[in-house]
C-alpha beads as a LAMMPS data file, in Angstrom:
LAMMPS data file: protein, C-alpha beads

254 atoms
253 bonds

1 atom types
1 bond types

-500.0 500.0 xlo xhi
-500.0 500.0 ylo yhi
-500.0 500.0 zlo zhi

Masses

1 110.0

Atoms # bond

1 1 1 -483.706 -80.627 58.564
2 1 1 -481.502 -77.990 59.152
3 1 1 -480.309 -76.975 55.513
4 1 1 -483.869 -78.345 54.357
5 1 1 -485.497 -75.616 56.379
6 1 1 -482.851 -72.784 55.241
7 1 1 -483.455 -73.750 51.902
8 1 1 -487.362 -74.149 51.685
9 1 1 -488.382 -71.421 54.593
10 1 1 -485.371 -69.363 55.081
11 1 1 -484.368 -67.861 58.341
12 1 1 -487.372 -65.810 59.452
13 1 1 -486.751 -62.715 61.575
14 1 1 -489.920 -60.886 63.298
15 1 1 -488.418 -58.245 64.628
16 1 1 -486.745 -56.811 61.288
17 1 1 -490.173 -58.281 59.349
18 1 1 -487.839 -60.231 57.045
19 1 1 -486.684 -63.501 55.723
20 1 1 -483.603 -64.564 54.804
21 1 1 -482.297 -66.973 52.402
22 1 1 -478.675 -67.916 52.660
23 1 1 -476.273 -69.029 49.674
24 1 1 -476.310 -73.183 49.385
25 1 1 -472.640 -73.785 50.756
26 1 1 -473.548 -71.375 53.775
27 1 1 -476.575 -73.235 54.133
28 1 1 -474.450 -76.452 54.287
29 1 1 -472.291 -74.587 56.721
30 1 1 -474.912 -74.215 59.027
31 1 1 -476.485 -77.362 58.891
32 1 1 -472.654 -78.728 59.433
33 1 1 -472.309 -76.474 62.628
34 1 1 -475.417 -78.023 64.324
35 1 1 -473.949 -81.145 63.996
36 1 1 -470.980 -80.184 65.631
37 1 1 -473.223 -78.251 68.473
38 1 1 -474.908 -81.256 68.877
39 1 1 -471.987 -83.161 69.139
40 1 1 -470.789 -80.885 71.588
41 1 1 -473.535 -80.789 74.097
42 1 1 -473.423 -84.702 73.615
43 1 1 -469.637 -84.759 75.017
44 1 1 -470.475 -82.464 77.488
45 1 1 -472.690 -84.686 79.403
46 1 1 -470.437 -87.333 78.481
47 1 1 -466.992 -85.746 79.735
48 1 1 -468.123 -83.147 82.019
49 1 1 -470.866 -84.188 83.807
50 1 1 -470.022 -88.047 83.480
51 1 1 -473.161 -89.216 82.269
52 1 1 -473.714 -92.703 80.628
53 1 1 -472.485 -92.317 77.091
54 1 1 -475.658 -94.272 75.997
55 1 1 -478.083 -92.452 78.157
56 1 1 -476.531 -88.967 76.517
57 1 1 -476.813 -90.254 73.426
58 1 1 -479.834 -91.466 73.510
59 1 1 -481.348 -88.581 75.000
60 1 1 -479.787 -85.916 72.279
61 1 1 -480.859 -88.294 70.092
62 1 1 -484.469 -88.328 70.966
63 1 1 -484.338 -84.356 71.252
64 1 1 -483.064 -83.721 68.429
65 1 1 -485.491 -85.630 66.089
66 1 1 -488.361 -84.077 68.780
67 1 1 -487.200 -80.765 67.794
68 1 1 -486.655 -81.599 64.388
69 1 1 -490.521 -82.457 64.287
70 1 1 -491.341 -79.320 66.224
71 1 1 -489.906 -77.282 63.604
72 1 1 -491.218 -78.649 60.379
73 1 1 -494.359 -79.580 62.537
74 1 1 -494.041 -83.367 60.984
75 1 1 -493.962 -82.217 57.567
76 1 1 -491.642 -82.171 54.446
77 1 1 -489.486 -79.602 53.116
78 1 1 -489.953 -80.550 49.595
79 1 1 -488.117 -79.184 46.759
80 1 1 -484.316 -78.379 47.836
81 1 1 -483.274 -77.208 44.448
82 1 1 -483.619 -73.560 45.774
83 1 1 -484.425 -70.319 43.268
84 1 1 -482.248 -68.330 41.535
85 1 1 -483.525 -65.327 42.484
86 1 1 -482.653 -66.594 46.036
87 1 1 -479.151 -67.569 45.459
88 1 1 -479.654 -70.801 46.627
89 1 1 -479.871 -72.914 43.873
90 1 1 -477.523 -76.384 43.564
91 1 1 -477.823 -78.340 46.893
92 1 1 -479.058 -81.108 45.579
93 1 1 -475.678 -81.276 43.230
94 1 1 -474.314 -82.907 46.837
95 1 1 -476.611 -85.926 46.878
96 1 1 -476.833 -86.049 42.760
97 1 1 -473.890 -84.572 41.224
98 1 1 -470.441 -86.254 39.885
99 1 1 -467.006 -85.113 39.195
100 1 1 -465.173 -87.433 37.412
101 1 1 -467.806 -90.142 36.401
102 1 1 -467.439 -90.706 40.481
103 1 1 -470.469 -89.581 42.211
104 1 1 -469.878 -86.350 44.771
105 1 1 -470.759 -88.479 47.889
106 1 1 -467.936 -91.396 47.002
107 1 1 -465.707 -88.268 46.759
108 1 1 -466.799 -86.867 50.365
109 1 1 -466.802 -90.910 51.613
110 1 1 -462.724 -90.979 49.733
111 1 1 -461.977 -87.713 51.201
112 1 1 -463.233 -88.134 55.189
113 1 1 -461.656 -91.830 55.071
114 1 1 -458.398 -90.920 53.964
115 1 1 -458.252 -87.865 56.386
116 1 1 -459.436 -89.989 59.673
117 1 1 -456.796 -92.646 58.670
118 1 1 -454.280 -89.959 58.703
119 1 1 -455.566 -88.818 61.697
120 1 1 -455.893 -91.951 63.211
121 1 1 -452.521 -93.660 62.728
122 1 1 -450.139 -89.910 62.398
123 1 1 -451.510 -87.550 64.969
124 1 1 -451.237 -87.421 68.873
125 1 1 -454.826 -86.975 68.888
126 1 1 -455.407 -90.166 66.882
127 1 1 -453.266 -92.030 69.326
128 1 1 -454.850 -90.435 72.440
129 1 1 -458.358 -91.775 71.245
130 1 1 -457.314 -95.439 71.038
131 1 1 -455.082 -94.656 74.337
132 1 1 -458.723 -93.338 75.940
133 1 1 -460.515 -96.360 74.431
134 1 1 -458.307 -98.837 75.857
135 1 1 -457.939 -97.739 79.413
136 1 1 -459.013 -94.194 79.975
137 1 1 -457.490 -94.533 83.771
138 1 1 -453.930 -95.391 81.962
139 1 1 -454.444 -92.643 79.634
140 1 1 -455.212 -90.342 82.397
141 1 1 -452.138 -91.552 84.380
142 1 1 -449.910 -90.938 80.902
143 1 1 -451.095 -87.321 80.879
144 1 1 -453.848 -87.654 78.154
145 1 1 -456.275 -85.156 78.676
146 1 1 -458.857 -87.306 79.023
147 1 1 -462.047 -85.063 78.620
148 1 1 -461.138 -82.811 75.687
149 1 1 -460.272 -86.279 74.066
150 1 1 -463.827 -87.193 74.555
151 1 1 -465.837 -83.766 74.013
152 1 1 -463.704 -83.791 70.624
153 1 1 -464.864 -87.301 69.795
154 1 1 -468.159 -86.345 69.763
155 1 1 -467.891 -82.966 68.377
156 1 1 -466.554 -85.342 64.884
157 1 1 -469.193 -87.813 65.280
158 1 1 -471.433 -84.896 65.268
159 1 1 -469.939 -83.307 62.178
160 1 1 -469.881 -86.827 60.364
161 1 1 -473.197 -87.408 61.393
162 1 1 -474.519 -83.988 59.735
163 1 1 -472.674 -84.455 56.997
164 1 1 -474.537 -87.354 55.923
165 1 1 -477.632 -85.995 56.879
166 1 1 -477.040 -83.265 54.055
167 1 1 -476.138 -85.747 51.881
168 1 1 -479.217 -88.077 52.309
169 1 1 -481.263 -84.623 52.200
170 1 1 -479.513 -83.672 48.662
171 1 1 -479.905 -87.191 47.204
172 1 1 -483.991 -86.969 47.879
173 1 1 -484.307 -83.215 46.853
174 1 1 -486.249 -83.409 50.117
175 1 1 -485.932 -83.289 54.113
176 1 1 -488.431 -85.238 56.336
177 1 1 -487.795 -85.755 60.066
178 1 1 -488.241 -89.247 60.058
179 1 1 -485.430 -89.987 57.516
180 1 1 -482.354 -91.887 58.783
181 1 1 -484.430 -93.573 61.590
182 1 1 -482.808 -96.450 61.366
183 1 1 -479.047 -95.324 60.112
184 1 1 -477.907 -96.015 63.845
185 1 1 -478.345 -99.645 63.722
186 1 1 -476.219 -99.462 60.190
187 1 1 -473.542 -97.880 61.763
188 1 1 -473.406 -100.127 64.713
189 1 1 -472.970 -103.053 62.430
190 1 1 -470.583 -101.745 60.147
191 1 1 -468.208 -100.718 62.325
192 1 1 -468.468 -103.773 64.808
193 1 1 -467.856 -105.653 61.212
194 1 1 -464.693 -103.730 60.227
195 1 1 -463.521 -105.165 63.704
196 1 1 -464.139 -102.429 65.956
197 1 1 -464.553 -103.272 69.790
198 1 1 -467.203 -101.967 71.668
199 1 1 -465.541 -101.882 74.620
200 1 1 -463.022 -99.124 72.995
201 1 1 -459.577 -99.459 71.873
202 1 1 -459.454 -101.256 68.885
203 1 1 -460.589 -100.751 65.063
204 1 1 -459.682 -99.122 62.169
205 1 1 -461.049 -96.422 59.672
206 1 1 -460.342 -99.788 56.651
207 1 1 -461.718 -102.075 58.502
208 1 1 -465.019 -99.954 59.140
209 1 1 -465.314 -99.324 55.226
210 1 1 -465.461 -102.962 54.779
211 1 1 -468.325 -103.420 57.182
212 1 1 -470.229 -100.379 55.275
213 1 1 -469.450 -102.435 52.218
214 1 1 -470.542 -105.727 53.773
215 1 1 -473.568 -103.915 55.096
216 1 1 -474.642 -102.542 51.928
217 1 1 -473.984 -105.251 49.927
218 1 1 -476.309 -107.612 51.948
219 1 1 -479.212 -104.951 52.187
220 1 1 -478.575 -104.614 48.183
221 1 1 -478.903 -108.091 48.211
222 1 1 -481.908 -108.522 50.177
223 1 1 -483.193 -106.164 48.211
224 1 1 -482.792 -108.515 44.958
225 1 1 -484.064 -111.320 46.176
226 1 1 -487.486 -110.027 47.402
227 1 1 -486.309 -110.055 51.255
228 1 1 -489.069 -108.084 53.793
229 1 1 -487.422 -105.281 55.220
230 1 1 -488.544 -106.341 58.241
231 1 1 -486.513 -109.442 57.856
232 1 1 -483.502 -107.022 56.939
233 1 1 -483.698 -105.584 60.058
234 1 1 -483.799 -108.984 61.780
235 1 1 -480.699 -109.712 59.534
236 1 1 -479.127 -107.168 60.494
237 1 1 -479.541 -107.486 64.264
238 1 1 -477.966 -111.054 63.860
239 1 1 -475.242 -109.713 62.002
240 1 1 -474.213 -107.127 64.595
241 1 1 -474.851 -110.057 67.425
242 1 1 -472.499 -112.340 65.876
243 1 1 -469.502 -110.187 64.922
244 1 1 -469.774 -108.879 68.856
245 1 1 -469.339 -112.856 69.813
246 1 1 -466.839 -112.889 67.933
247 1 1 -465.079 -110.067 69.153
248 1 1 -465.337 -111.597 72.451
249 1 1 -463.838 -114.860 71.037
250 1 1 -460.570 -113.327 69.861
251 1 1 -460.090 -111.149 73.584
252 1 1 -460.343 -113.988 75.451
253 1 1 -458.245 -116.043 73.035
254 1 1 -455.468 -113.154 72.897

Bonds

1 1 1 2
2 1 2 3
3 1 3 4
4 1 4 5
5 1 5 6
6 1 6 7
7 1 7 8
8 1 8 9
9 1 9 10
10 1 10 11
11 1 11 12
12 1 12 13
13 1 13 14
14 1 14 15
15 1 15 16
16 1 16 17
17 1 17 18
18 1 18 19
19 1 19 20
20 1 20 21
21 1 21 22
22 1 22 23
23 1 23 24
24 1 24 25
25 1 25 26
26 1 26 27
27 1 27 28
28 1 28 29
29 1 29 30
30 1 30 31
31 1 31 32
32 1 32 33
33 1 33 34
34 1 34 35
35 1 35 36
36 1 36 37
37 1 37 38
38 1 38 39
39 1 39 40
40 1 40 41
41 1 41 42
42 1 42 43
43 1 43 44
44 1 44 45
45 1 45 46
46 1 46 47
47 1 47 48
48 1 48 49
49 1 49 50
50 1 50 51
51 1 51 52
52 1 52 53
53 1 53 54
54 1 54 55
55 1 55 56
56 1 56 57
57 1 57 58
58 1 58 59
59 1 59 60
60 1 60 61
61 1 61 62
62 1 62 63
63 1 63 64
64 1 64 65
65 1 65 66
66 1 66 67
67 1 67 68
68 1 68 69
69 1 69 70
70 1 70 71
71 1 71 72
72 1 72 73
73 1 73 74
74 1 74 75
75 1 75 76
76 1 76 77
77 1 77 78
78 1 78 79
79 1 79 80
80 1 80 81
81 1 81 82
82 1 82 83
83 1 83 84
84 1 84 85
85 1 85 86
86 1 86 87
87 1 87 88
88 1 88 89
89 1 89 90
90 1 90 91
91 1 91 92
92 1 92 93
93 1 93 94
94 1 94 95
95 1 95 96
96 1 96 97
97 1 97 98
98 1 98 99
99 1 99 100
100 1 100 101
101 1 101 102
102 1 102 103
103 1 103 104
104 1 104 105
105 1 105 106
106 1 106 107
107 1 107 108
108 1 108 109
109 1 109 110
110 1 110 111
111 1 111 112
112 1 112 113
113 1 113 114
114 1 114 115
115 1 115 116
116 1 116 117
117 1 117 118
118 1 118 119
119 1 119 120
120 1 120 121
121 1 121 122
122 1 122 123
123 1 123 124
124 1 124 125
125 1 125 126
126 1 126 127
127 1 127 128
128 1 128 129
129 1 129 130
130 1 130 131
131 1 131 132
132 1 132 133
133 1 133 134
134 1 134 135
135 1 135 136
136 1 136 137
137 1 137 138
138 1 138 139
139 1 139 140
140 1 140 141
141 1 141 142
142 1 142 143
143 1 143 144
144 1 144 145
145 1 145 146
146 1 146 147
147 1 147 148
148 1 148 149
149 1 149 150
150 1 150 151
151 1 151 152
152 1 152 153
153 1 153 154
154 1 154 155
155 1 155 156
156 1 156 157
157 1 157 158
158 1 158 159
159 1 159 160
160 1 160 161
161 1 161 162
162 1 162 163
163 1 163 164
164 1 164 165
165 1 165 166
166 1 166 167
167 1 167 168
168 1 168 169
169 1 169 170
170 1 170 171
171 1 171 172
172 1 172 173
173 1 173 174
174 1 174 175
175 1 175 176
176 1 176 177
177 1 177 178
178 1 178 179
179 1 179 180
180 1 180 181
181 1 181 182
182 1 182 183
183 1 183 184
184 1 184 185
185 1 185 186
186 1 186 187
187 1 187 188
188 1 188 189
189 1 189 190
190 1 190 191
191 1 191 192
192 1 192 193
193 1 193 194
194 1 194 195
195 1 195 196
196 1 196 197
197 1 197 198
198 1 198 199
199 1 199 200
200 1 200 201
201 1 201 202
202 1 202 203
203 1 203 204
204 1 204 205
205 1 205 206
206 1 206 207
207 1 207 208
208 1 208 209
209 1 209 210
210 1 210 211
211 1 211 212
212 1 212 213
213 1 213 214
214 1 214 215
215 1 215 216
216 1 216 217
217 1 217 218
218 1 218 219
219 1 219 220
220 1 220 221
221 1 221 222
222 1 222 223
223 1 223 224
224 1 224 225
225 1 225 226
226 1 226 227
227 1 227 228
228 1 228 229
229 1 229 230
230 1 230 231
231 1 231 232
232 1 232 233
233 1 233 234
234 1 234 235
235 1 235 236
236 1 236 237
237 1 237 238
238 1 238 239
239 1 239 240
240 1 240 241
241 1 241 242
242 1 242 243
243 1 243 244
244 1 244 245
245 1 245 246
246 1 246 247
247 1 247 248
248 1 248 249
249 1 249 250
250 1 250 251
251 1 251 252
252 1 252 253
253 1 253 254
């Protein structure tokens, strides 16, 4: 809503009686840093003021699409393709384009994947997340700094998050508030697939590309064989159910 509103409206500014329009890959810079922002006021509450992680989620979550709504006043920014007399023509090349007979987003998807495995499995940080996950009182005791771990954690997810709201944005040459509504519940199930625990600790980046592929493929599926989407949802509820009894099989069994 962010870049969809730079691109459509520009950024108005009524004491200077002007409006500007900012170049496409600023706009995507912008939309990119209120994810982060987000993300940030998210961890805040979460490893500052120690509120439920749910609860703060839930409740940026909620503001966000309220103000989101507020903005656009439940309407569409149609027609992202920009004007070349603005300068801010080629967004929807993000969503669209392809380099390489590979669509752009596959490159973005290839590019973040390989960079949080590195992160992940190379980096201090990447080892201070899982240490956090597992026991955040050990982690605290090994002299993990516990907090910035966690108000970084959600500064990414905030970033990631953004990122494929641009995307989804680009791909529809449109922004509506309502769009991604249900991602959430997608990205629960993907990543409890790939073998993440809930309870922290445990999962990898690999792992959580095969749930996104398992995901897909079944709502592709679905799809092709006439499937409600209501049942999808249903589907996809008993999905995420069963891979968390699962999970709870192999920690008591190891």
């Amino acid at each position: 809503m962010v870049a969809g509103g730079l691109i459509s409206r520009g950024l108005a500014l009524p004491p200077l009686g002007v409006v500007v329009f900012f170049h496409t890959w600023l706009v995507v810079v912008i939309a990119l840093a209120a994810g982060m922002m987000l993300g940030a006021v998210n961890g805040f509450l979460v490893a500052r003021l120690r509120v439920a992680p749910f609860i703060a989620t839930l409740g940026i979550l909620y503001a966000a699409r309220g103000a989101a709504l507020l903005v656009s006043d439940g309407a569409t920014f149609p027609n992202l393709g920009g004007s070349p007399d603005l300068g801010n023509t080629g967004f929807t090349t993000i969503g669209a384009g392809a380099w390489l007979g590979l669509p752009i987003p596959v490159w973005l998807m290839t590019l973040l994947a390989v960079a949080a495995m590195f992160v992940a499995a190379r980096t201090p940080f990447g080892r201070h997340v899982y240490a956090v996950g597992g026991s955040e009182r050990a982690a605290l005791l090994a002299g993990v700094k516990v907090a910035r771990v966690r108000l970084l954690v959600y500064v990414i997810s905030g970033l990631c998050a953004a990122l494929v709201g641009v995307i989804i944005a680009a791909q529809l040459g449109a922004a509506h508030p309502a769009t991604g509504e249900t991602f959430e519940l997608n990205a629960i199930a993907a990543v409890v697939l790939g073998g993440t625990s809930l309870m922290g600790g445990r999962g990898t980046i690999a792992g959580t590309l095969i749930g996104a592929f398992v995901i897909g493929v079944l709502a592709d599926g679905l799809v092709l064989l006439g499937v409600s989407e209501f049942w999808q949802m249903v589907t996809k509820g008993l999905v995420i159910i069963l891979a968390v009894i699962l999970d709870q099989f192999q920690k008591r069994s190891s």
